[in-house]
C-alpha positions as CSV (number, residue, x, y, z in Angstrom):
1,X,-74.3,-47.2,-34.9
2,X,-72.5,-43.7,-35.9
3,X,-74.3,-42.6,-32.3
4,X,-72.3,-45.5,-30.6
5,X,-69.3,-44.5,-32.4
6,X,-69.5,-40.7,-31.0
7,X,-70.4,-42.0,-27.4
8,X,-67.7,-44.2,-27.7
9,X,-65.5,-41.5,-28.8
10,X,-66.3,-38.5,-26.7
11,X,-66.2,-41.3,-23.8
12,X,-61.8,-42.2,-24.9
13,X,-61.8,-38.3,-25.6
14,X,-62.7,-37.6,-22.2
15,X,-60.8,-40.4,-20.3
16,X,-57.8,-39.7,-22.3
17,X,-58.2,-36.0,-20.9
18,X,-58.8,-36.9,-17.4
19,X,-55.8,-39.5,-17.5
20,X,-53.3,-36.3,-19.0
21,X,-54.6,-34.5,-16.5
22,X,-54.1,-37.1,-13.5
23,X,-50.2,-37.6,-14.8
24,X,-50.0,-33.7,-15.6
25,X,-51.9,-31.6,-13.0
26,X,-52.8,-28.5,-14.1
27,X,-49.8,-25.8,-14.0
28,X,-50.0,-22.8,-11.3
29,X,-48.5,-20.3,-13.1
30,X,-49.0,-18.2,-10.3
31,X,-47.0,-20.4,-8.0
32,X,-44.2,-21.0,-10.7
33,X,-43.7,-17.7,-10.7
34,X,-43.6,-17.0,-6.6
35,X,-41.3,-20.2,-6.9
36,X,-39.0,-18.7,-9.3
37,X,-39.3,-15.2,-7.8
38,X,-38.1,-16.3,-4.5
39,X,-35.6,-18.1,-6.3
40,X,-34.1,-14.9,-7.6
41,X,-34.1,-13.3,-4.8
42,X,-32.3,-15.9,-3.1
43,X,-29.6,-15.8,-5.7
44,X,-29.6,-11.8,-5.4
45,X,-28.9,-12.3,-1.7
46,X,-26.4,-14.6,-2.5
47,X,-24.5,-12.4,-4.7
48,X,-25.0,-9.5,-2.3
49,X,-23.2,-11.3,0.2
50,X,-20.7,-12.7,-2.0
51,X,-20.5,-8.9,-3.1
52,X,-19.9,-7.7,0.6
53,X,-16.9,-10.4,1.3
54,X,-15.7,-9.0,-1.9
55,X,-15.8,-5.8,-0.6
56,X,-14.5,-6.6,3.0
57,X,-11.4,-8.9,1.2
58,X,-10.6,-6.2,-1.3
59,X,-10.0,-3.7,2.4
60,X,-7.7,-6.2,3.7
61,X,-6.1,-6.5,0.5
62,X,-5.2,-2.6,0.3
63,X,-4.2,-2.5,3.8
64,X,-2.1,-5.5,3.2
65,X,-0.5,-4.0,0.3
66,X,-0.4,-0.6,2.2
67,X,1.6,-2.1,5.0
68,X,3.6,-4.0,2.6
69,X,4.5,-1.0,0.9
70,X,5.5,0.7,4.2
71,X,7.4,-2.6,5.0
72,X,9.4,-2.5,1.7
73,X,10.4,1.6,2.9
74,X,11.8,0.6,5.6
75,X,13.9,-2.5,4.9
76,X,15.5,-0.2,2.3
77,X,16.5,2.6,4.4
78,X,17.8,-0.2,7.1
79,X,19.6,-1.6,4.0
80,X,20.8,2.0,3.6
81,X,21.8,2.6,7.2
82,X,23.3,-1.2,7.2
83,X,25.4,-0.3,4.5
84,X,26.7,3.3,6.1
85,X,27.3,1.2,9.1
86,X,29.7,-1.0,7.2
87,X,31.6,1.3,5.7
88,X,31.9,3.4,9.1
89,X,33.0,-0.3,10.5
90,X,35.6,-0.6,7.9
91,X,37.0,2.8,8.4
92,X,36.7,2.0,12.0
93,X,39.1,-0.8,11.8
94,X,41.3,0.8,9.8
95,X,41.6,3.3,12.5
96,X,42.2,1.0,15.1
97,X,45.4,-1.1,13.0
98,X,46.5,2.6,12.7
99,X,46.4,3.5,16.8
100,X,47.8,0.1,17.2
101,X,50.5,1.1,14.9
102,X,50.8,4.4,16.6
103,X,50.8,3.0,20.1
104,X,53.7,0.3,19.5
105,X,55.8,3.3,18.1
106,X,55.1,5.5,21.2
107,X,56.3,2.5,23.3
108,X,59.1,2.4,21.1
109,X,59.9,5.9,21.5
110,X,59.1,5.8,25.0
111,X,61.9,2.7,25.8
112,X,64.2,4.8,23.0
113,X,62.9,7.9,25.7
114,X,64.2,5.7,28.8
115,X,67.8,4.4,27.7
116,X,68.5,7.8,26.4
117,X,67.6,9.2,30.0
118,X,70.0,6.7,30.8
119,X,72.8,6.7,28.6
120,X,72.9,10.4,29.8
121,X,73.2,10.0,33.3
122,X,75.7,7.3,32.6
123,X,77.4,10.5,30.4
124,X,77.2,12.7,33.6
125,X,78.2,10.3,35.9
């Protein structure tokens, strides 16, 4: 009887193991680790790449800010110049009410010029 009892049991013993091992092949460690290793590498490609655009954005962003820069330069000195131009504008008028100014008295002057002309002939005559 114990002899039936150990068949029996090294017979469940068994089948248990072979039924684990059905549901639960045995691991490759060898190909986990080719699996993960190319997984890796993968990843570092990614990161190279994202690492490059990086790179290649960080360019455009310095040569943005470069012509941005140069941009800002020259808006000020055409604020500068825009401003002398004003005040050259302002002076300018003022100059021009003055040689209107001017230019109604010399007409005045000039008629003034005329009837004196006149008023000595008249004397002469």
């Amino acid at each position: 009887m114990r002899r039936f009892i150990s068949t029996v049991l090294i017979v469940a013993a068994c089948f248990t193991v072979s039924v684990a091992s059905a549901q639960n092949p045995p691991v490759d460690n060898r190909a986990i680790l080719e699996q993960k290793g190319n997984e890796v590498q993968q990843r570092e490609n990614i990161v190279k790449q994202l690492q490059e655009e990086l790179d290649k954005l960080e360019k455009v962003e310095k040569a943005a800010r470069s012509k941005y820069k140069e941009h800002e330069a020259a808006m000020k000195e055409a604020r500068k110049v825009y401003k002398k131009a004003m005040k050259d504008r302002k002076i300018a008028d003022k100059n021009l009410v003055i040689a209107r100014k001017n230019l109604q008295a010399a007409k005045k002057a000039q008629e003034y010029q005329k009837k004196l002309m006149k008023a000595e002939k008249e004397i002469k005559n």
